[in-house]
C-alpha positions as CSV (number, residue, x, y, z in Angstrom):
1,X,-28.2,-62.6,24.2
2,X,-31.3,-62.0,22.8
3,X,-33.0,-64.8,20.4
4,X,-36.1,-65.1,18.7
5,X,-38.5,-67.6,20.5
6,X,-40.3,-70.8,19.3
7,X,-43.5,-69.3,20.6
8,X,-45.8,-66.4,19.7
9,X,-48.3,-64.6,21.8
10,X,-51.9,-64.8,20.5
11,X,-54.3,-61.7,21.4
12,X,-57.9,-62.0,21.0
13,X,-61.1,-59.7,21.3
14,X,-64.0,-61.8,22.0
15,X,-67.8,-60.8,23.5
16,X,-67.4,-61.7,27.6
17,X,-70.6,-63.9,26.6
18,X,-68.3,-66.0,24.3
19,X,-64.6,-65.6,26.1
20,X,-65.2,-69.1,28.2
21,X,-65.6,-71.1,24.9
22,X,-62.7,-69.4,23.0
23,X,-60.6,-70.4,25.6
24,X,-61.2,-73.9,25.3
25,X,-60.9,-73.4,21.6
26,X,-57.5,-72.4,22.4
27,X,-56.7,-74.5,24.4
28,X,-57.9,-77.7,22.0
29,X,-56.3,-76.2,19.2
30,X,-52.7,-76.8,21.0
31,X,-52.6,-73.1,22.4
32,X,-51.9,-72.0,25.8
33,X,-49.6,-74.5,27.1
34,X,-46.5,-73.5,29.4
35,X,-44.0,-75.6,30.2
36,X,-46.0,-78.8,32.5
37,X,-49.0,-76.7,32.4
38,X,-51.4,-76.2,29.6
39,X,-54.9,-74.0,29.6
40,X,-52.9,-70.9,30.5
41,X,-54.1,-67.7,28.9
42,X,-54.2,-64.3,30.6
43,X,-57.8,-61.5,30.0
44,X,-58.5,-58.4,30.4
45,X,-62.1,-56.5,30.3
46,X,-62.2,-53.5,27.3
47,X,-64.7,-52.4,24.8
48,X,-64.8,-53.0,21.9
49,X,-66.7,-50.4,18.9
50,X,-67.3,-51.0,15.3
51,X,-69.6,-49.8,12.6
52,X,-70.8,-52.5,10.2
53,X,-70.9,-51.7,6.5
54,X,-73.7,-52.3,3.8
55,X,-71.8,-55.8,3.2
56,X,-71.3,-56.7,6.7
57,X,-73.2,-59.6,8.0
58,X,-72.7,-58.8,11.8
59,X,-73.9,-60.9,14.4
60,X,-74.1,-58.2,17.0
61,X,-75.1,-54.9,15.9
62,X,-77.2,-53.0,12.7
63,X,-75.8,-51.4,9.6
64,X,-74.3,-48.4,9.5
65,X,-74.6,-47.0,13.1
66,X,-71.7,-47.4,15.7
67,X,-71.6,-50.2,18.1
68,X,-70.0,-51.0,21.4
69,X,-69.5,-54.3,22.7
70,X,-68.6,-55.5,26.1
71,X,-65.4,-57.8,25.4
72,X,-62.2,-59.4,27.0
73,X,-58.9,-59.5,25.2
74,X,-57.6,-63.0,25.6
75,X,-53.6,-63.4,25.4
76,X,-52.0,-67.6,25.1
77,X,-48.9,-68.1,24.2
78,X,-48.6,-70.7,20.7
79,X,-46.1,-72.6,19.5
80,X,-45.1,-71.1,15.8
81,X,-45.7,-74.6,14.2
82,X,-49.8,-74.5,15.6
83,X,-50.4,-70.4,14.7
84,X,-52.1,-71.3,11.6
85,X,-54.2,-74.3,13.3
86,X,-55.3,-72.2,16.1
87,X,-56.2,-68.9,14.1
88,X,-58.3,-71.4,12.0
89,X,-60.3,-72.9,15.3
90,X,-60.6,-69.2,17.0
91,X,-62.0,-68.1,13.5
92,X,-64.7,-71.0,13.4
93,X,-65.7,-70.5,17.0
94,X,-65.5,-66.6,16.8
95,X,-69.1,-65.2,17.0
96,X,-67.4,-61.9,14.6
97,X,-67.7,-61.7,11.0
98,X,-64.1,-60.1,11.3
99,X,-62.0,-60.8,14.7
100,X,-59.4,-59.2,15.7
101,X,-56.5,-61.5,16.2
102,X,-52.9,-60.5,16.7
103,X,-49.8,-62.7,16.3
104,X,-47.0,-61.0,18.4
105,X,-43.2,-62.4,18.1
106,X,-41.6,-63.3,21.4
107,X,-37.8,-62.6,22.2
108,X,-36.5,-65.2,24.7
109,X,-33.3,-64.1,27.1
């Protein structure tokens, strides 16, 4: 039977320059910890493209012309009760203006 699990996946985009630090942000916050192991997290390489607006303030990148960034996608698993906690860390570490940070549900068996 199918039930809905105590953990989340956490997704991240960050700059390859910064992924090494928002590991350890995730990892501090309470993230990434599997069973009698913690620090776990999985990447991939992708890039990432985004056009700032007139109100951006972007740290990489000029107003209004289309920009693509080298980046990994970082996936940890979270406990549900430390989501909040570590979404607040990522987004204080995160060199972005506006990171992209998905909160998947987990089903376990």
């Amino acid at each position: 039977m199918l039930e809905q699990s105590n953990f989340v996946k956490i997704r991240v985009a960050v700059p390859v320059s910064h992924a090494d630090n928002i590991r350890k942000v995730l990892s501090a916050a309470g993230a990434g910890r599997q069973g009698n192991y913690d620090f776990c997290s999985g990447s991939q390489k992708q890039v990432g493209r985004f056009r700032p607006l007139s109100e951006a303030k972007p740290s990489i990148g000029k107003i209004g012309r289309v920009e693509t960034v080298e980046e990994e996608l970082i996936e940890v698993l979270c406990h549900i009760d430390l989501v909040k906690k570590v979404v607040e860390a990522v987004k204080a570490a995160h060199p972005y203006e506006e990171p992209a940070i998905d909160i998947l549900p987990r089903l376990e068996i």
